[in-house]
DOVOKE-352169 format. One record per residue (C-alpha): residue in one letter; y, z, x. Coordinates in steps of 0.25 Angstrom, whole numbers, plus 2048, in hexadecimal, padded with zeros to 3 digits. Example, Ala and Ser with C-alpha at 12.3 -4.5 7.8 and 13.67 -1.06 7.14 Angstrom:
2
<r = A&yy = 7EE&zz = 81F&xx = 831>
<r = S&yy = 7FC&zz = 81D&xx = 837>
***
This chain:
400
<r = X&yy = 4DE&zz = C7F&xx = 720>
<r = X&yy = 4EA&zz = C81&xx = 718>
<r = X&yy = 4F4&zz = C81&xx = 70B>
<r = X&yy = 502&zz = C7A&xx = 70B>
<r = X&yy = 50B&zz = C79&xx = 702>
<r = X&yy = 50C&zz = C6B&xx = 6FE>
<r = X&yy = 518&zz = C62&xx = 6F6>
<r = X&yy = 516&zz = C55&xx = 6F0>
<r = X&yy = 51F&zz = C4A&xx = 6EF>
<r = X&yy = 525&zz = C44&xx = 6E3>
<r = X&yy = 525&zz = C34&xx = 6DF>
<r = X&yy = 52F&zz = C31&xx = 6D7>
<r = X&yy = 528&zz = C24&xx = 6D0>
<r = X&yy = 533&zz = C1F&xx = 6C3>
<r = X&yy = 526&zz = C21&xx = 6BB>
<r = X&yy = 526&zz = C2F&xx = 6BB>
<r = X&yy = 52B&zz = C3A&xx = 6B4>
<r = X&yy = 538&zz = C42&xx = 6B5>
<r = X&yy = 534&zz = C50&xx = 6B4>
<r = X&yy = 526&zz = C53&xx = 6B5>
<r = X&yy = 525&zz = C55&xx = 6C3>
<r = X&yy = 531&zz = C5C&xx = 6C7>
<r = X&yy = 52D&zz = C66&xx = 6BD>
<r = X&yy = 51E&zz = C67&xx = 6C1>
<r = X&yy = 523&zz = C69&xx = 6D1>
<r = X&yy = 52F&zz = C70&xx = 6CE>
<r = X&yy = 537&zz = C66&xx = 6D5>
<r = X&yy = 547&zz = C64&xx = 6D5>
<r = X&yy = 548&zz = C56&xx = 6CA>
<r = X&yy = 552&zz = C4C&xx = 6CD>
<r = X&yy = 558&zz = C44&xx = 6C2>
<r = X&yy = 552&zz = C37&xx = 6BE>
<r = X&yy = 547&zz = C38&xx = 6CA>
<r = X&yy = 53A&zz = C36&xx = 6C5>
<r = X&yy = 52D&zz = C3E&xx = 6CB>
<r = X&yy = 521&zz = C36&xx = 6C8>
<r = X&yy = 517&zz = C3C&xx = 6D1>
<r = X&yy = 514&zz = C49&xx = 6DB>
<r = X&yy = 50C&zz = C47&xx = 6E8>
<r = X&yy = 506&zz = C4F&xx = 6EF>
<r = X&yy = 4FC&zz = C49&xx = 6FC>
<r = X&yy = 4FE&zz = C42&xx = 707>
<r = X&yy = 4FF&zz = C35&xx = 704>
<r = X&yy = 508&zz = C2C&xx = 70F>
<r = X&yy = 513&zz = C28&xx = 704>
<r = X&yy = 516&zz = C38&xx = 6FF>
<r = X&yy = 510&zz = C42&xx = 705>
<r = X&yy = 510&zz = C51&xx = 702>
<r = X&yy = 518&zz = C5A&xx = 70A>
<r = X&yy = 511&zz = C65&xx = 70F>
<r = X&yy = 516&zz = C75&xx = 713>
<r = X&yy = 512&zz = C79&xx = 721>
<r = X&yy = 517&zz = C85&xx = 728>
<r = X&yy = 524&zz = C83&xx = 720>
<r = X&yy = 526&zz = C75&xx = 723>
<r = X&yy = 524&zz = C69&xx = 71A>
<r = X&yy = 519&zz = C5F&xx = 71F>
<r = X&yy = 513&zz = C52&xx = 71A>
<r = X&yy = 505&zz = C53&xx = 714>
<r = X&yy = 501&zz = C45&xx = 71B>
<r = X&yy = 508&zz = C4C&xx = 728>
<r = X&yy = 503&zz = C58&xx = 726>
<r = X&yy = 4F3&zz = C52&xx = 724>
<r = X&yy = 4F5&zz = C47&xx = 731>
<r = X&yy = 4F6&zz = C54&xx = 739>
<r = X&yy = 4EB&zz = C5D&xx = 731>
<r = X&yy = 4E1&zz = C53&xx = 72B>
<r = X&yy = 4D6&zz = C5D&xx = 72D>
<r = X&yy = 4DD&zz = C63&xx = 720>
<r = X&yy = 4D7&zz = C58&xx = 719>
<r = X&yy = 4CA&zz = C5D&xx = 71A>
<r = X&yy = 4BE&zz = C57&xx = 721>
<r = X&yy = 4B8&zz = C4F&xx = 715>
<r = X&yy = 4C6&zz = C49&xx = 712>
<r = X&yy = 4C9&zz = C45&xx = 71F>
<r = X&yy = 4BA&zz = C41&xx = 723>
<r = X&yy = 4BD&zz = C37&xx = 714>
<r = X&yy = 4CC&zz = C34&xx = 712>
<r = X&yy = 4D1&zz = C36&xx = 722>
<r = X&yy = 4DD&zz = C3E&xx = 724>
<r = X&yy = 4E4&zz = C3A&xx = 716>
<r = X&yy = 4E4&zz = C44&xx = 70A>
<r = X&yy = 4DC&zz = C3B&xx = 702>
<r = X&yy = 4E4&zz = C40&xx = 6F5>
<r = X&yy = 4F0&zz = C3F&xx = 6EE>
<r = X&yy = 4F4&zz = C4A&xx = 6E3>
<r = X&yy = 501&zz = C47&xx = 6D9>
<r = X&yy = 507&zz = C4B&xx = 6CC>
<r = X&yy = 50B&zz = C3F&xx = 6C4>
<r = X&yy = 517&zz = C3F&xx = 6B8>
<r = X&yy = 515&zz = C31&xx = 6B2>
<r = X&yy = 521&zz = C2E&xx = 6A9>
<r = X&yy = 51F&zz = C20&xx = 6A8>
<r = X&yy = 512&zz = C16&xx = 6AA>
<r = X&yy = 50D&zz = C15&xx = 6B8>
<r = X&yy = 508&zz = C07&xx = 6BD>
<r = X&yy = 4FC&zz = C02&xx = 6B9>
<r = X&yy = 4F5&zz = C04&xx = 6C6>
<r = X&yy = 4E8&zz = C05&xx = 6CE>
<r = X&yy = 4E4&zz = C0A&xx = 6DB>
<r = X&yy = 4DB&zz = C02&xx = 6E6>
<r = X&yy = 4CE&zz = C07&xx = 6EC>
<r = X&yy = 4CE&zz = C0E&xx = 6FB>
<r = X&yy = 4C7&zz = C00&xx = 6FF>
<r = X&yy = 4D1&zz = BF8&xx = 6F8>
<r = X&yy = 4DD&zz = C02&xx = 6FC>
<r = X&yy = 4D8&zz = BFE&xx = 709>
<r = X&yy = 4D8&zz = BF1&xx = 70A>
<r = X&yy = 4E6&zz = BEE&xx = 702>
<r = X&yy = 4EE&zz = BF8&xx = 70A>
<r = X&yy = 4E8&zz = BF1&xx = 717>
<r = X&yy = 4ED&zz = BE3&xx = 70F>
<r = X&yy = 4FA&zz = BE7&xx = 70D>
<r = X&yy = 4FC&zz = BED&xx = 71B>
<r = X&yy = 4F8&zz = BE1&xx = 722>
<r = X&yy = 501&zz = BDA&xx = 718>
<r = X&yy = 50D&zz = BE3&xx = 71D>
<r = X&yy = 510&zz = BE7&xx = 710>
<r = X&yy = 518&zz = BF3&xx = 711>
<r = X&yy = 514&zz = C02&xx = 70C>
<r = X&yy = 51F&zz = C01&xx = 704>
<r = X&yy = 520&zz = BF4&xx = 6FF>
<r = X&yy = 520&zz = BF4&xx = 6EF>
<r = X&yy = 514&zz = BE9&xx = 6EF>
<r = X&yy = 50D&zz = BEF&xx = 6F9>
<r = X&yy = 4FF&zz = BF3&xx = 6EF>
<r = X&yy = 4F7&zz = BFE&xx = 6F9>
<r = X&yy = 4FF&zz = C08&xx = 6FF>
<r = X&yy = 4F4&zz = C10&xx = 706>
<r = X&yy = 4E4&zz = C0C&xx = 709>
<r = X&yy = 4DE&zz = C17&xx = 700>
<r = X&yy = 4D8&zz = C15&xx = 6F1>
<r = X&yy = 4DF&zz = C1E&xx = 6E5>
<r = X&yy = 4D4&zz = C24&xx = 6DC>
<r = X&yy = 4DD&zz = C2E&xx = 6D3>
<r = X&yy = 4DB&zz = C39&xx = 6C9>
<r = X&yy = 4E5&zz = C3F&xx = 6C0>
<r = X&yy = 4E6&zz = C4C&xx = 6B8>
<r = X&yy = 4F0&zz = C4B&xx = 6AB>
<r = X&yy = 4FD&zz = C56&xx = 6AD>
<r = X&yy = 4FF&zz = C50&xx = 69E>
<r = X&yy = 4FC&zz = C45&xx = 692>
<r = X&yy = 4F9&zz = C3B&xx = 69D>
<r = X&yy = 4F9&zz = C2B&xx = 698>
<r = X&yy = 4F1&zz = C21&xx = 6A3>
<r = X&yy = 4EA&zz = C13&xx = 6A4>
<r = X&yy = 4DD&zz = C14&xx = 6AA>
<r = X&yy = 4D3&zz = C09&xx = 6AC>
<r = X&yy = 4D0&zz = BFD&xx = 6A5>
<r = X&yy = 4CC&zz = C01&xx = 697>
<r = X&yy = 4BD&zz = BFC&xx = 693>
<r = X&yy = 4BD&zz = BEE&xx = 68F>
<r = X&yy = 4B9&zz = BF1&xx = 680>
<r = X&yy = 4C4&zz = BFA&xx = 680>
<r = X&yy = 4CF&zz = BF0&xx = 685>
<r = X&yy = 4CA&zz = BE5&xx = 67D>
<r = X&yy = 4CD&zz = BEF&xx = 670>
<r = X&yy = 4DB&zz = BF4&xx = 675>
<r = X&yy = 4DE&zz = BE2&xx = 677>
<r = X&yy = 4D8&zz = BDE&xx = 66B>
<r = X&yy = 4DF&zz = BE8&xx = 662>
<r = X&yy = 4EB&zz = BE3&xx = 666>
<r = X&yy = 4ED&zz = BD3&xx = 663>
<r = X&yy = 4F9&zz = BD0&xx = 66E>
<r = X&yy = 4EC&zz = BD3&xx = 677>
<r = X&yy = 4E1&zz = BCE&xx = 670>
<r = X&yy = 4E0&zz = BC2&xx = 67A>
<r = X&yy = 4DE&zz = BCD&xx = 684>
<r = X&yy = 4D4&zz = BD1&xx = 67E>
<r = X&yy = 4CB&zz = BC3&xx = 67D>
<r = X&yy = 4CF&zz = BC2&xx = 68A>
<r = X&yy = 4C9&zz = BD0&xx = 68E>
<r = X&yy = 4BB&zz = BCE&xx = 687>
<r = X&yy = 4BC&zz = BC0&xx = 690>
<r = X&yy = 4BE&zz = BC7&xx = 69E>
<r = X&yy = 4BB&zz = BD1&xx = 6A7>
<r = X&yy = 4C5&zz = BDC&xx = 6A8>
<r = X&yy = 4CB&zz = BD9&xx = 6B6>
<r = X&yy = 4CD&zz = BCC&xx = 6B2>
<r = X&yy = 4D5&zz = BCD&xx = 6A4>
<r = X&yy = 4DD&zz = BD9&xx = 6AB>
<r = X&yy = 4E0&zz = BCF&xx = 6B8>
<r = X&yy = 4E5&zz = BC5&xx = 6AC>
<r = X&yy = 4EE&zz = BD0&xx = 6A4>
<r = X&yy = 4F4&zz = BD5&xx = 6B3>
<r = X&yy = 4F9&zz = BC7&xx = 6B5>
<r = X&yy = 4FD&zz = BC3&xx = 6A9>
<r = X&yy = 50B&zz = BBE&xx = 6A7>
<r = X&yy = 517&zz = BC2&xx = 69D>
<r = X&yy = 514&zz = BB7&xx = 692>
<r = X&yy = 505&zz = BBD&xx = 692>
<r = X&yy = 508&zz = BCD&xx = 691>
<r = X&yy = 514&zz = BCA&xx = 687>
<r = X&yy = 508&zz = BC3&xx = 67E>
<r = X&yy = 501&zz = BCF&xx = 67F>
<r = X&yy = 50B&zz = BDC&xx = 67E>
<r = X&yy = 517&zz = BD8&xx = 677>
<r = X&yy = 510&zz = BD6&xx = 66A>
<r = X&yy = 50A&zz = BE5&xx = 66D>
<r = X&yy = 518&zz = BEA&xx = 673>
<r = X&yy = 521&zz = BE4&xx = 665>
<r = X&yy = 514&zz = BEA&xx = 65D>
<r = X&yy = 516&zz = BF8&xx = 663>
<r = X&yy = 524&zz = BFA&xx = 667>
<r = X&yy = 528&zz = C00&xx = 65A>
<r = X&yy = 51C&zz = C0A&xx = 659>
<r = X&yy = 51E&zz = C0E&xx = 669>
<r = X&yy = 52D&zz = C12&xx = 666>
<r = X&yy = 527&zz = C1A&xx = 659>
<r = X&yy = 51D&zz = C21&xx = 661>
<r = X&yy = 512&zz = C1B&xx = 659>
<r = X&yy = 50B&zz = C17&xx = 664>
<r = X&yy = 500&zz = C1F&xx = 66C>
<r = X&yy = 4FD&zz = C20&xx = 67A>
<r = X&yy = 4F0&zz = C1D&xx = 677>
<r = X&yy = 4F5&zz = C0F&xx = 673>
<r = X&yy = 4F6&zz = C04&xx = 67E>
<r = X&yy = 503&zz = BFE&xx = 677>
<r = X&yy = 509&zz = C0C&xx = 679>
<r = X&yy = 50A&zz = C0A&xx = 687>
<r = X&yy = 50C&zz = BFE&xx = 689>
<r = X&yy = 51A&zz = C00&xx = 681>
<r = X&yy = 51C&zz = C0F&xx = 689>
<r = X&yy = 51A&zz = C07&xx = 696>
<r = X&yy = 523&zz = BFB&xx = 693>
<r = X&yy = 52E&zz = C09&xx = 68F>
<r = X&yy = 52A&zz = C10&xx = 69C>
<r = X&yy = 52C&zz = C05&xx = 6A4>
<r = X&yy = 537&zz = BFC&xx = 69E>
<r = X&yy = 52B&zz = BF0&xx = 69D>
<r = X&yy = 533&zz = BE6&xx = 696>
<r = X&yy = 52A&zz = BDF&xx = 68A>
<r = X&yy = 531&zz = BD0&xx = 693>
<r = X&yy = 529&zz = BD5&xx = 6A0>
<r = X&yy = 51D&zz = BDC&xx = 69A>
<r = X&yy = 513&zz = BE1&xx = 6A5>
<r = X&yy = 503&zz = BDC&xx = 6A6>
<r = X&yy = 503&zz = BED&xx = 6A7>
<r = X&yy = 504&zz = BEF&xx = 699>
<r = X&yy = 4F9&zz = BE7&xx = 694>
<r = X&yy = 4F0&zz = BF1&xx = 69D>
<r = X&yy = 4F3&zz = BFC&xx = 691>
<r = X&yy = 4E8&zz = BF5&xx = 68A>
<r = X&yy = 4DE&zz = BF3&xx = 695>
<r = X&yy = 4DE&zz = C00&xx = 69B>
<r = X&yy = 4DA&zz = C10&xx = 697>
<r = X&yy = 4E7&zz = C18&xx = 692>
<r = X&yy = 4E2&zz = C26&xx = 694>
<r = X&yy = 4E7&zz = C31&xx = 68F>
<r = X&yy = 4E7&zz = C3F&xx = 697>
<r = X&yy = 4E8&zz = C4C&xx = 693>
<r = X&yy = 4EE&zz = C57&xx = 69C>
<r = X&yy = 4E4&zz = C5A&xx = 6A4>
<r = X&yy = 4DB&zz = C4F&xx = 6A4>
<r = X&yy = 4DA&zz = C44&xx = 6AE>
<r = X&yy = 4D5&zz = C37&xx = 6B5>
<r = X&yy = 4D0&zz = C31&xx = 6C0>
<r = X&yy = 4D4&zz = C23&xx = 6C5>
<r = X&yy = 4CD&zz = C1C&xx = 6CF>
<r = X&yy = 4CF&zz = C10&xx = 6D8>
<r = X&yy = 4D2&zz = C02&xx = 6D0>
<r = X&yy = 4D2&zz = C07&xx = 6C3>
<r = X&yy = 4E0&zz = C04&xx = 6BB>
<r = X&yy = 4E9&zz = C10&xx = 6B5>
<r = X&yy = 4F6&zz = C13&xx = 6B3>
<r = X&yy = 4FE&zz = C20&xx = 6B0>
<r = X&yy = 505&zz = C21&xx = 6A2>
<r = X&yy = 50A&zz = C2E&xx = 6A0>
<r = X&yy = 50A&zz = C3C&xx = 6A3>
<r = X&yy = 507&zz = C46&xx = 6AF>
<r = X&yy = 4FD&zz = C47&xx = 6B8>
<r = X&yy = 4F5&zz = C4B&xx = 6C5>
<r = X&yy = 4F1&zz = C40&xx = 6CE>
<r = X&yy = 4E9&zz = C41&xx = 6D8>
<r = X&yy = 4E2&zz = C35&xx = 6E2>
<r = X&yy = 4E0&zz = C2F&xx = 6EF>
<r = X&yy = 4EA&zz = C30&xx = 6F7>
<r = X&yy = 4F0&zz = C20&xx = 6F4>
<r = X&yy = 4FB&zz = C1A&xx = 6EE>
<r = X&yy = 4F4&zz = C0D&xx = 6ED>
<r = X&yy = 4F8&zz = C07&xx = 6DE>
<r = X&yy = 4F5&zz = BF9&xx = 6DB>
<r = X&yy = 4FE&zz = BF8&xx = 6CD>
<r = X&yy = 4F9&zz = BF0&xx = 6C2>
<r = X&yy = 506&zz = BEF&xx = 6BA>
<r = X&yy = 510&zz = BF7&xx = 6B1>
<r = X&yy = 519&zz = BFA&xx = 6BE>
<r = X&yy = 526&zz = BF4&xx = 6C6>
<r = X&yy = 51E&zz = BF7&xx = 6D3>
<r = X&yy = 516&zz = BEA&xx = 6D9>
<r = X&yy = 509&zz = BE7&xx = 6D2>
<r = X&yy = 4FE&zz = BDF&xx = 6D8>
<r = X&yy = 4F5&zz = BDA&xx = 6CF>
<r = X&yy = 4ED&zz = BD1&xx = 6DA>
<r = X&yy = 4EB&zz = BDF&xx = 6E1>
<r = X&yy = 4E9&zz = BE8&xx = 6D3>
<r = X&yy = 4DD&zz = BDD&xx = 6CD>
<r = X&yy = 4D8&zz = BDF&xx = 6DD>
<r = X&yy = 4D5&zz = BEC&xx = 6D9>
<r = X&yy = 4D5&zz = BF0&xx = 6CB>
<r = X&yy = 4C9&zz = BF6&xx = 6C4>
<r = X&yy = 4C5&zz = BF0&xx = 6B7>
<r = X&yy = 4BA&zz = BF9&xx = 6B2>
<r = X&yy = 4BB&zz = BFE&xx = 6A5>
<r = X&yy = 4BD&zz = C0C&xx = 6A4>
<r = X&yy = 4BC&zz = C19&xx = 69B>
<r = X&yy = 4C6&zz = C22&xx = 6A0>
<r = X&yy = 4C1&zz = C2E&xx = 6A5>
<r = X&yy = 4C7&zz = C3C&xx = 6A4>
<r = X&yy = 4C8&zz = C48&xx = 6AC>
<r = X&yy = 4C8&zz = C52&xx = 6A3>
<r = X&yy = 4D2&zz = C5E&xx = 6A2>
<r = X&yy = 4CF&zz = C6A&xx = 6AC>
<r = X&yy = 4C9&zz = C76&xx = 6A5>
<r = X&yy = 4D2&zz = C7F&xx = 6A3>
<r = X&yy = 4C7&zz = C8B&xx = 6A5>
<r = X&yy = 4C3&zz = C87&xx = 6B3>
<r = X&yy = 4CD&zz = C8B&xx = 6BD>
<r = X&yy = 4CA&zz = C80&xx = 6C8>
<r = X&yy = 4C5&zz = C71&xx = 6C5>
<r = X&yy = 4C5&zz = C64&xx = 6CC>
<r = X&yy = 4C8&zz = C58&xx = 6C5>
<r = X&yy = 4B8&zz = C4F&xx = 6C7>
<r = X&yy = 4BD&zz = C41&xx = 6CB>
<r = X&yy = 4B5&zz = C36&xx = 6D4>
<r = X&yy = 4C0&zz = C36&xx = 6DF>
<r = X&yy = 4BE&zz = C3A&xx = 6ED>
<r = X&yy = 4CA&zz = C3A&xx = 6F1>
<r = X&yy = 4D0&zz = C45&xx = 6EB>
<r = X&yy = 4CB&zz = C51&xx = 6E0>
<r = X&yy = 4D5&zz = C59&xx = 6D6>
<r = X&yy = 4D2&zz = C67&xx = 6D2>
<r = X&yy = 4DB&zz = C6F&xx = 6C8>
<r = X&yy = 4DD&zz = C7E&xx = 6CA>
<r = X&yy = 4E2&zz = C87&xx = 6BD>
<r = X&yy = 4E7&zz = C95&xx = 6C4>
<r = X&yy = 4EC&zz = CA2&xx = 6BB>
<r = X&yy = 4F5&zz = CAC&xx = 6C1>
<r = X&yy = 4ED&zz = CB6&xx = 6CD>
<r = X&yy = 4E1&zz = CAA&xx = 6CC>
<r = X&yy = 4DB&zz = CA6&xx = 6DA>
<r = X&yy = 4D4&zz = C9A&xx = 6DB>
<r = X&yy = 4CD&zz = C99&xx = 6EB>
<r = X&yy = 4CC&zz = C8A&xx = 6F0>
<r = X&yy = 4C8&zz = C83&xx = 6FD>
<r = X&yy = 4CD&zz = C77&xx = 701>
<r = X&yy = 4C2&zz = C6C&xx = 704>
<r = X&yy = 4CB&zz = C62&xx = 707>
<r = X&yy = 4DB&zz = C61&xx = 709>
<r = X&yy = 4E1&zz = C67&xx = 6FB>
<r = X&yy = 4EE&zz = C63&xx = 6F2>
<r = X&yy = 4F1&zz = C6F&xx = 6EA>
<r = X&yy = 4FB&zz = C6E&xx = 6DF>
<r = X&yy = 500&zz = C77&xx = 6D5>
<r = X&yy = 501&zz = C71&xx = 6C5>
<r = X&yy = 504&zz = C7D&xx = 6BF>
<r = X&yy = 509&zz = C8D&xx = 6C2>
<r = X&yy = 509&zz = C94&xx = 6CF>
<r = X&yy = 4FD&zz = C95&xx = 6D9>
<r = X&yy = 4FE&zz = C9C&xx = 6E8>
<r = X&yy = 4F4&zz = C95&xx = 6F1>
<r = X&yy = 4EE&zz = C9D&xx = 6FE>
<r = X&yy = 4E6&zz = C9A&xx = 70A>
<r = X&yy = 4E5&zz = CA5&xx = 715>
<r = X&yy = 4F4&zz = CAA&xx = 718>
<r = X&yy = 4FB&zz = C9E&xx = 712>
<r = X&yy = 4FE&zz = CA0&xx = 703>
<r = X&yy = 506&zz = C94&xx = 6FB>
<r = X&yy = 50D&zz = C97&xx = 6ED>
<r = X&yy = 50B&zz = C8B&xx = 6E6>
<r = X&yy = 513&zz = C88&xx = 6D8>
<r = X&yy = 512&zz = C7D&xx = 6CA>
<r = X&yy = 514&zz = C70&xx = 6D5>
<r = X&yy = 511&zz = C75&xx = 6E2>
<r = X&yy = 506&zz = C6F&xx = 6EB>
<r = X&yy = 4FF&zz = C75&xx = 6F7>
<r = X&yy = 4F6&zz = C6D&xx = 703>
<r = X&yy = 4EA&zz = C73&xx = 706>
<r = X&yy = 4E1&zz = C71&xx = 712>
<r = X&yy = 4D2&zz = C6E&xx = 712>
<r = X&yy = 4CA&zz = C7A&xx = 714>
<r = X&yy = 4D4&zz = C83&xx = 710>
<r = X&yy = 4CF&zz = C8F&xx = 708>
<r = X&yy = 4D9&zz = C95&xx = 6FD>
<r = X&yy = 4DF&zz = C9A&xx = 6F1>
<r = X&yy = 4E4&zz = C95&xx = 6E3>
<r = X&yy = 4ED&zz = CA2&xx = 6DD>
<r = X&yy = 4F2&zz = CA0&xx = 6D0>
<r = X&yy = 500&zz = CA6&xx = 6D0>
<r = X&yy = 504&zz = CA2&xx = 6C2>
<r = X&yy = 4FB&zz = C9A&xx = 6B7>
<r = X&yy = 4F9&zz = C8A&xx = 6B9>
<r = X&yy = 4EF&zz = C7F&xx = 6C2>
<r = X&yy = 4F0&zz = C76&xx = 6CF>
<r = X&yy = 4E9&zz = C6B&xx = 6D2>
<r = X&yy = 4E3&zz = C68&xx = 6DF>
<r = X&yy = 4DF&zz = C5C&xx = 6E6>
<r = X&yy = 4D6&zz = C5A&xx = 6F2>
<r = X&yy = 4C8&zz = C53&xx = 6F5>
<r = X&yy = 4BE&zz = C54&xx = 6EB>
***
């Protein structure tokens, strides 16, 4: 039983922002380096690095030595792993349209592709690691995302009110979803030219006049073909998916959860991630990274969906966890004031971390003074205390 303090590693993916994270984690910036996302875990390709007896050690090192710091329930359910992976995301520019595999189909692709001898590292390789990715997120901002296929009333709508995609839409009534959506993916430059470019020359002028709304779906197709230099002579099956799928809209605070197969994409904003401990992303377009649509139509889940919201944490309540069906991994906010002490117990192996003002966390002896950005390991079983040194919130992820 025991506390640590904890430091994450930064990836520095071109999507990401510029500023947002070295300000958040008071980190030095370095001129044209971009800093998309923080992790903090123990994941194989960037793990934590952990404070012990004034020495730095890796968390994955740290937890081969000491798994019982995992908990009995973790290990006895997810073996000697932390099953989660906690990060701060600054999303400048679209991500991929992207999906993650179920634990069963994890499985079996990671054990394909190893037996193939596609290396770790090989760009095409499509399963890094055998383990699902359900993930939630809660908004550090205005937060822009794709999230599921839209119902088929809805799409229909959106298709038919737009006559470049009318035939889609008679198409659509025609087929089931899975079907239309293996069509569109596969579809080549003279078919997706018939159906954006009249919606691309239509809207080009309004888009640079800020006339557009990011509610509208011809709004991002056109910011996406900025963002990401998509010249309107290699269009990407990607942009036709603004029309298919849910643009959700969160409000700081707010979240949602994203479970295995279903399609999604970050837009825009900031945000805390939290999911299984993966980096298994099969890509469905709008990216220069390889995309397998055989492996993608494999997997992808075509049910229609209402987007459900997490709503924002009451501000008058102290401590809450974020409800979401994972059993991989729980989120739970904590709003401190100065000289306010919050007692906690450890159920399973904890990821402590900062958002806002100072806090000093103490177990027996051992006292951490933690700051805006810094993160602290906590072992199962380990009884302490949350102090609130100056005004703000952490967040902390374990089991739920």
């Amino acid at each position: 039983m025991g506390i640590y303090q904890l430091t994450g590693r930064v990836q520095h993916y071109v999507w990401g922002g510029k500023d947002y994270l070295p300000a958040l984690l008071g980190i030095k910036k370095e001129t044209e380096q971009y800093y998309a996302e923080w992790w903090l875990g123990a994941h194989v390709s960037a793990p934590s690095m952990l404070e012990m007896e004034g020495e730095a050690i890796s968390l994955l090192e740290f937890l081969a030595k000491n798994p019982t710091a995992l908990g009995e329930k973790s290990v006895s359910k997810f073996g000697t792993e932390l099953p989660y992976l906690l990060k701060i995301l600054d999303v400048a520019k679209p991500l991929s349209i992207q999906l993650h595999p179920t634990k069963k189909q994890a499985e079996v692709g990671f054990a394909q592709e190893n037996a193939q001898g596609v290396a770790l590292t090989d760009p095409t390789r499509t399963y890094k690691d055998n383990n699902h990715k359900p993930e939630m997120m809660i908004a550090l901002s205005d937060f822009w995302l794709l999230h599921g296929f839209k119902t088929k009333a809805a799409m229909l709508a959106t298709l038919n009110a737009r006559p470049s995609l009318q035939p889609l839409a008679a198409k659509l009534a025609q087929q089931a979803i899975h079907a239309f959506y293996a069509d569109i993916m596969q579809a080549d430059q003279a078919q997706l030219a018939q159906w954006l470019l009249p919606i691309i020359d239509e809207n080009q002028a309004k888009y640079a006049a800020n006339q557009l709304e990011p509610t509208n779906p011809d709004y991002w197709v056109l910011y996406t073909m900025e963002a990401m230099a998509i010249s309107p002579s290699k269009l990407d099956a990607g942009l036709v998916c603004f029309y298919l799928f849910n643009i959700v809209h969160l409000r700081e605070g707010e979240g949602i959860f994203q479970d295995a197969g279903i399609p999604h994409a970050y837009l825009r904003g900031q945000n805390i991630e939290l999911m299984a401990c993966s980096d298994n992303v099969i890509r469905g377009g709008l990216t220069p990274k390889h995309v397998d649509i055989q492996a993608l139509l494999a997997i992808i889940d075509c049910r229609e969906v209402v987007p459900e919201i997490i709503p924002v944490a009451p501000t008058q309540q102290a401590y809450i966890t974020y409800q979401t069906p994972a059993q991989d991994f729980s989120l739970s906010r904590f709003r401190y004031q100065v000289g306010q002490t919050q007692s906690c117990e450890a159920q399973s192996a904890q990821i402590l971390l900062v958002m806002k003002g100072k806090v000093t966390l103490s177990q027996g002896t051992t006292v951490l003074a933690l700051q805006q950005g810094q993160s602290a390991f906590i072992e199962s079983e380990t009884k302490y205390d949350i102090t609130g040194l100056e005004d703000g919130y952490c967040v902390i992820a374990a089991l739920p």
